[in-house]
N, C-alpha and C positions, 0 to 999 in steps of 0.2 A: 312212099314218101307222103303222098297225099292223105295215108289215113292218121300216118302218123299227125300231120298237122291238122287232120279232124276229131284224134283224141286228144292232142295237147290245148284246142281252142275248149272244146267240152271240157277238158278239167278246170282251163281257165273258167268258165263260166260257171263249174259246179264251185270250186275255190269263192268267185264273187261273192254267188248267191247263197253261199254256207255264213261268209265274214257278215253280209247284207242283216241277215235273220240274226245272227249273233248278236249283232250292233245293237239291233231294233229290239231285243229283250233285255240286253246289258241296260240299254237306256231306262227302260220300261220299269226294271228292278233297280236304277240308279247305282249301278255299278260300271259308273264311265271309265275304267279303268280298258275294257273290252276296247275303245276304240283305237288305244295304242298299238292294238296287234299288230298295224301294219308296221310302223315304227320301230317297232323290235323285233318285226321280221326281216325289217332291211338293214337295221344296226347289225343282225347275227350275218348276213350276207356281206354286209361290207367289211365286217372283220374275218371271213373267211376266204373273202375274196379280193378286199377295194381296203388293204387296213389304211394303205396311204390314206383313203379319202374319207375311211373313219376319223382316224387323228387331228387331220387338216378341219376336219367339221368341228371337234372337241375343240378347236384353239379360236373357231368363229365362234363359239357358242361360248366361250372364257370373259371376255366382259360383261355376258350378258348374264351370266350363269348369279344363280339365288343358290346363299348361305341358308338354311333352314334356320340357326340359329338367330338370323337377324328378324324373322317373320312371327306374329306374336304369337301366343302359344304353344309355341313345336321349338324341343330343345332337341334336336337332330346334327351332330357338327359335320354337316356333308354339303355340297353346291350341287345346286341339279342345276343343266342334266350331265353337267362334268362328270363328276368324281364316279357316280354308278357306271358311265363309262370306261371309265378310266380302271376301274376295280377290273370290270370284264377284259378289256387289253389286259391290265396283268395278268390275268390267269392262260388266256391265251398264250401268253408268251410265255409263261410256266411250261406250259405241253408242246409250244413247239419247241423250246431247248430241250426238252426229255428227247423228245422225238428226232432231234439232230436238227430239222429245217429252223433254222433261226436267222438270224441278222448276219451279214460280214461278220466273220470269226476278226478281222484287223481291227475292227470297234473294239473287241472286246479286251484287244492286246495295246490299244493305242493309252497312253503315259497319263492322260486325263481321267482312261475309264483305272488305271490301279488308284489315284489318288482317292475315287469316287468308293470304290471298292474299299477301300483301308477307313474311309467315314460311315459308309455301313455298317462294318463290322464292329466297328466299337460302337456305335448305336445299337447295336444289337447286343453287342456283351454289358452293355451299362440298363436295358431293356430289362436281363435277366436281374439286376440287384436292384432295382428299381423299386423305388414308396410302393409304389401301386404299378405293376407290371400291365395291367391291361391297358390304361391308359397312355402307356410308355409303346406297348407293341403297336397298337391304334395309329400314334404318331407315326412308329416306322413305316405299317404299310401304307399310311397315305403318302409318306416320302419314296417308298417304294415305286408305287403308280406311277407318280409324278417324275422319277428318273428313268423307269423305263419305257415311258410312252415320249418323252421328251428330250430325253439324252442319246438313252440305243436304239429305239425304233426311232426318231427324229436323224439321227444321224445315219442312217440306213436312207432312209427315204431322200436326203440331201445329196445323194448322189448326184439327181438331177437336177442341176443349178436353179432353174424353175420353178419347183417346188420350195427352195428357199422363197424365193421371195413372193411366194404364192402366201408361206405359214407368214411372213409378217402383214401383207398386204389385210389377207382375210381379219387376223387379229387388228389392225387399225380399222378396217372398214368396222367393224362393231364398236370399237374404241371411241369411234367421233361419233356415234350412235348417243352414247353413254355421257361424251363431253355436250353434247350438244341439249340433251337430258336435264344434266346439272345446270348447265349456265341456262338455260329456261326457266327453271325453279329457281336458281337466284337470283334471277333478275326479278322473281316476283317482292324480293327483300329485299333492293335494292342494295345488290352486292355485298352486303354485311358480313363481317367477317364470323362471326355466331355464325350463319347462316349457311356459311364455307362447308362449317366441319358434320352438315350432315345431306346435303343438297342431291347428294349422290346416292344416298341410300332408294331402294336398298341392293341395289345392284353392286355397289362397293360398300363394304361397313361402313369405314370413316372419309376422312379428308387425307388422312397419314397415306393411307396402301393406294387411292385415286393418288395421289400425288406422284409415288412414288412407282407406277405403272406409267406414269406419264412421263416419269423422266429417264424412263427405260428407255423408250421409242423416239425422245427426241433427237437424241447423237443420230440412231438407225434413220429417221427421216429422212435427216440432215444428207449422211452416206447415200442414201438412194437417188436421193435428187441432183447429186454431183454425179449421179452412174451417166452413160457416153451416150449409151445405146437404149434410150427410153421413147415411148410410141409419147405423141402431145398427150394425148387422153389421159396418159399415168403421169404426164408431165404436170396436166394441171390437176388431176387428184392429188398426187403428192404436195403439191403446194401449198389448195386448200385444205387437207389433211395438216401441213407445218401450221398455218394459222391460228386454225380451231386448236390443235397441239398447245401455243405459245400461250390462246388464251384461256383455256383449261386451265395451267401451269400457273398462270397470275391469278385467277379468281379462287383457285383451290387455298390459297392461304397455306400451303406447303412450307414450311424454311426448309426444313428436311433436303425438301426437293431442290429447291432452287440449290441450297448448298450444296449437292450431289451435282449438278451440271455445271456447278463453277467448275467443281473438281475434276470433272470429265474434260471440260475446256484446258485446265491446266495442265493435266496430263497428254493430251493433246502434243503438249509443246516438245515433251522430248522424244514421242514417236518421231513428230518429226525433224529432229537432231540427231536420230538414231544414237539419243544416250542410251548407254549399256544399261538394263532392269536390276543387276547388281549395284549399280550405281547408284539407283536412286532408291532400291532398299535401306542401304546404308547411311545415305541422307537421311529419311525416314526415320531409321531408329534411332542417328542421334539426336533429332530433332526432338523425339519423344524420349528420350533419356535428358534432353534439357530442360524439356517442359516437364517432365516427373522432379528434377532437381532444383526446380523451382517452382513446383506446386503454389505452395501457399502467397508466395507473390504473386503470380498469375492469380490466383483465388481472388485475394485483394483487389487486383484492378477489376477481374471479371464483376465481382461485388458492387463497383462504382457503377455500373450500369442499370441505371434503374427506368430502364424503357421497356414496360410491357407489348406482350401481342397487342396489336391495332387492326381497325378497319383500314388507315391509311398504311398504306406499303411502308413508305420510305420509316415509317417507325416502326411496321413489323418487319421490317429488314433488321433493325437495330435492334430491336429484340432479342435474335439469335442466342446472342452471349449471355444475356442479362438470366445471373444465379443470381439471385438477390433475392426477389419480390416474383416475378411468373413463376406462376404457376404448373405449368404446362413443363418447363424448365426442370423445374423445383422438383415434379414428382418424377420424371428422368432420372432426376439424382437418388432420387430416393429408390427407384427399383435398382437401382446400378450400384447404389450402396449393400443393399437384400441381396443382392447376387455374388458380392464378393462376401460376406457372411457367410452363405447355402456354401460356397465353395471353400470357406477354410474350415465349415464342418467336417464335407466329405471331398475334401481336395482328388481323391484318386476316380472313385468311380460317377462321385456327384449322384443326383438325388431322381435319376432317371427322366429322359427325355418327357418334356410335355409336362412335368412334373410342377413346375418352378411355382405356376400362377398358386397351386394347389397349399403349396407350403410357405411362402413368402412373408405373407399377415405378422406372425409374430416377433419376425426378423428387422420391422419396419422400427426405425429409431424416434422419440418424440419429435427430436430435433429436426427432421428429416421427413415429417410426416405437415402434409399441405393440404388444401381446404378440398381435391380433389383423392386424397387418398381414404381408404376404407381397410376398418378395423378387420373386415372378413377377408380381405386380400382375394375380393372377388374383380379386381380389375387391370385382371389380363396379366401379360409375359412379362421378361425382361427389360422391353422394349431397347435390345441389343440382338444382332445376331451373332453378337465376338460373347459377350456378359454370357447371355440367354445357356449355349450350350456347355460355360466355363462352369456353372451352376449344376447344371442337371447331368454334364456328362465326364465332367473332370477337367482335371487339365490336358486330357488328349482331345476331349471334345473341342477345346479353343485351338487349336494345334490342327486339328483336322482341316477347321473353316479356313484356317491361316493357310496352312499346306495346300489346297486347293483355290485358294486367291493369287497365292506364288504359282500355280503351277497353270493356271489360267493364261495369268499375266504370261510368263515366259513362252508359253506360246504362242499369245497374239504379238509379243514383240516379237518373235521370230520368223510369225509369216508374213509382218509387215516390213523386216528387213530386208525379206530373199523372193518374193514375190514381184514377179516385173511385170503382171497383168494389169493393170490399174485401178478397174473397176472392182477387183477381186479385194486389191490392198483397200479403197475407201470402205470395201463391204465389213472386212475386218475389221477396221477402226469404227464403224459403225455396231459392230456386236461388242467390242472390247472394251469401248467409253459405255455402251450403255451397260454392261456389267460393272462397268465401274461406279457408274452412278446408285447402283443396288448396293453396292460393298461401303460406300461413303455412306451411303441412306442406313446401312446397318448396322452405322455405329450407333445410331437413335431409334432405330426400329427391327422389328423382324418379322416376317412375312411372306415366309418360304413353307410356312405350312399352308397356305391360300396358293388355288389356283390361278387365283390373279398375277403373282407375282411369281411362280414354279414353270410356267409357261414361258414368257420370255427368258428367264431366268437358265434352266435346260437346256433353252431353244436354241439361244445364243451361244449358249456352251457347245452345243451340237453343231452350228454353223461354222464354229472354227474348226472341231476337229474335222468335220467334213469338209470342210478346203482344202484341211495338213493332209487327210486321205487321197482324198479323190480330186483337187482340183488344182498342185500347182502344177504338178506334167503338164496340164492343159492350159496353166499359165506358161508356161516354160517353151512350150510346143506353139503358142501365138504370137509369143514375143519372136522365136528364131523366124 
């Protein structure tokens, strides 16, 4: 035993003094790359042994993580040190389902992972007829990465109730990092609304996807700080966490957002009236079969609004609506007009995922074309996540996103009707509005290929099905 522990301390020492000398001529030859050996000798350990604590690390390093593409000269579309992680989990989990040791085989059978299932697959058959195929597969496996490090190993590891609220804590704990960042730097501009839409860089692209990460987390805050059984110390991080949260949400100059937690607040209400989720589908569509049947009057009045974006609130409140004269407004309309075109060209298979930014430009109408729009249609997506995939991936592509909003919804309404734990049901209403607040946010944005917004996004989708799996017996079993 003894010698053993006398050649394990001597390897440790030959190990140091090998990495030591390394170090010191990597430096020497300015190939600082050498010193991350140890960093990717503990990433390969922890995904072979600690992947929990891999993943949970990838989700604190999510706000903080840099897009290449936003840094000057390097056009790279990847976030370190996310997404290289996040590539190495996929392939991991490639070899351990070859190999049979994977995840709970009930993930794989549970009614969220077939919907998830049925949206890959035509992503991938619309990949194959795609403008430009590589671009198209690119998209999938970063959607790839981001569902299975987030949805089926995240719902794996949610077994232990714990580790839930370890993956939102850690993600906020870097979050108010990021808020506290921005409102630093704005305050040097005194608050200007200009100064909103880039304050964050570069840690977030714009003001849109910071906004709209914030009003992910604000419902889940909310939920956490009503839980029963919290120690004072998380009592008052959560609170000053709500804070910094509210005032992030006001200085970012979001409408987006703010629109998205109204909507979260309103639905709210029939959770808890335990109206039937067919019920209020049906609402829904005739609501928008009345507003489509009366388009051009609603046009009209929307028209009458001629309050642009402001630095003061109470008129970039009013804003909202105003097609007329914003800008901002204006070319919304105009990618959402480009995307119903792309899709009455190729209505079935649409123009392959990722695609859309690529082809747009000559789809753009005079009429329709605003002081921020560009002849090269070099500026960006759909800015829809219902548009965005109706364009590049047909009409199954919009069908999919729908299908898996329904099929979302009908879950959290159901484990928030049969669930007699308490803190279980606020947890739920906490992941279901803040999902909801992302499905509102994308009817004007999308940003489900950023790890910013694929994180919470999964994560919360993974929190519900692991309560449906693993945790109402244990509500069931506290209540008796």
């Amino acid at each position: 035993m003894e010698l053993a522990n006398i050649i394990s301390k001597r390897a440790l020492y030959f190990l140091s003094a090998f990495f030591i000398a390394l170090a010191g001529i990597g430096v020497y030859l300015e190939h600082y790359v050498v010193l991350l050996i140890p960093a990717m000798i503990t990433v390969v350990w922890a995904a072979a042994f600690k992947l929990d604590y891999l993943i949970l690390f990838i989700v604190f390093c999510t706000p903080l993580s840099l897009n290449l593409d936003n840094l000057d000269g390097i056009n790279i579309g990847m976030s370190l040190p996310t997404e290289p992680l996040l590539f190495g989990v996929l392939i991991l989990f490639i070899f351990k389902v070859i190999s049979g040791k994977s995840i709970d085989t009930a993930i794989y059978k549970h009614p969220i992972s077939y919907y998830i299932y049925a949206y890959l697959t035509w992503m991938t058959i619309t990949c194959i007829s795609s403008e430009a195929p590589i671009i198209s597969v690119k998209l999938l496996l970063t959607r790839l990465w981001f569902i299975v490090a987030f949805y089926f190993i995240m719902t794996h590891i949610f077994r232990d109730i714990k580790k839930m609220k370890s993956y939102v804590y850690l993600f906020l704990f870097t979050l108010v990092v990021v808020i506290i960042y921005a409102v630093t730097r704005h305050a040097e501009f005194k608050f200007s609304k200009d100064a909103a839409h880039w304050v964050m860089e570069p840690l977030f692209k714009d003001h849109t996807i910071y906004g709209a990460v914030l009003a992910f987390y604000f419902p889940m805050v909310i939920a956490l700080l009503l839980q029963q059984k919290l120690s004072g110390a998380i009592r008052i991080f959560l609170t000053l966490v709500f804070i910094v949260l509210t005032v992030g949400l006001i200085l970012s100059f979001t409408r987006a957002a703010w629109v998205s937690i109204l909507a979260a607040a309103l639905m709210l209400i029939p959770l808890l009236l335990r109206v039937p989720l067919q019920f209020i589908v049906i609402v829904l569509f005739i609501g928008g079969f009345i507003a489509a049947s009366n388009w051009e009057n609603l046009k009209i009045q929307l028209e009458g609004n001629k309050q642009e974006s402001s630095s003061n609130l109470d008129e970039h409140v009013q804003s909202i609506s105003n097609v007329s004269s914003d800008a901002s407004n204006l070319e919304r309309v105009n990618r959402w007009n480009c995307a119903i075109e792309l899709f009455k060209k190729r209505p079935v298979f649409g123009w392959g995922p990722g695609i859309y930014q690529f082809v747009y430009a000559p789809f753009q109408r005079a009429k329709d074309k605003t002081i921020i729009s560009t002849n090269q249609g070099d500026g960006g997506n759909a800015h829809s996540e219902y548009l965005g995939p109706l364009a590049e991936q047909g009409v199954l592509g919009l069908v999919m996103v729908i299908a898996l909003l329904y099929g979302i919804s009908q879950l959290a309404f159901r484990l928030f009707y049969t669930l007699t734990n308490r803190d279980l049901k606020i947890l739920v209403a906490g992941a279901y509005l803040g999902l909801i607040t992302y499905f509102v946010h994308g009817v004007l944005n999308n940003f489900l290929d950023s790890d910013k917004a694929s994180v919470p996004f999964w994560g919360f989708t993974a929190m519900l099905v692991a309560i449906d799996l693993y945790h109402k017996k244990t509500s069931a079993e506290q209540s008796a």
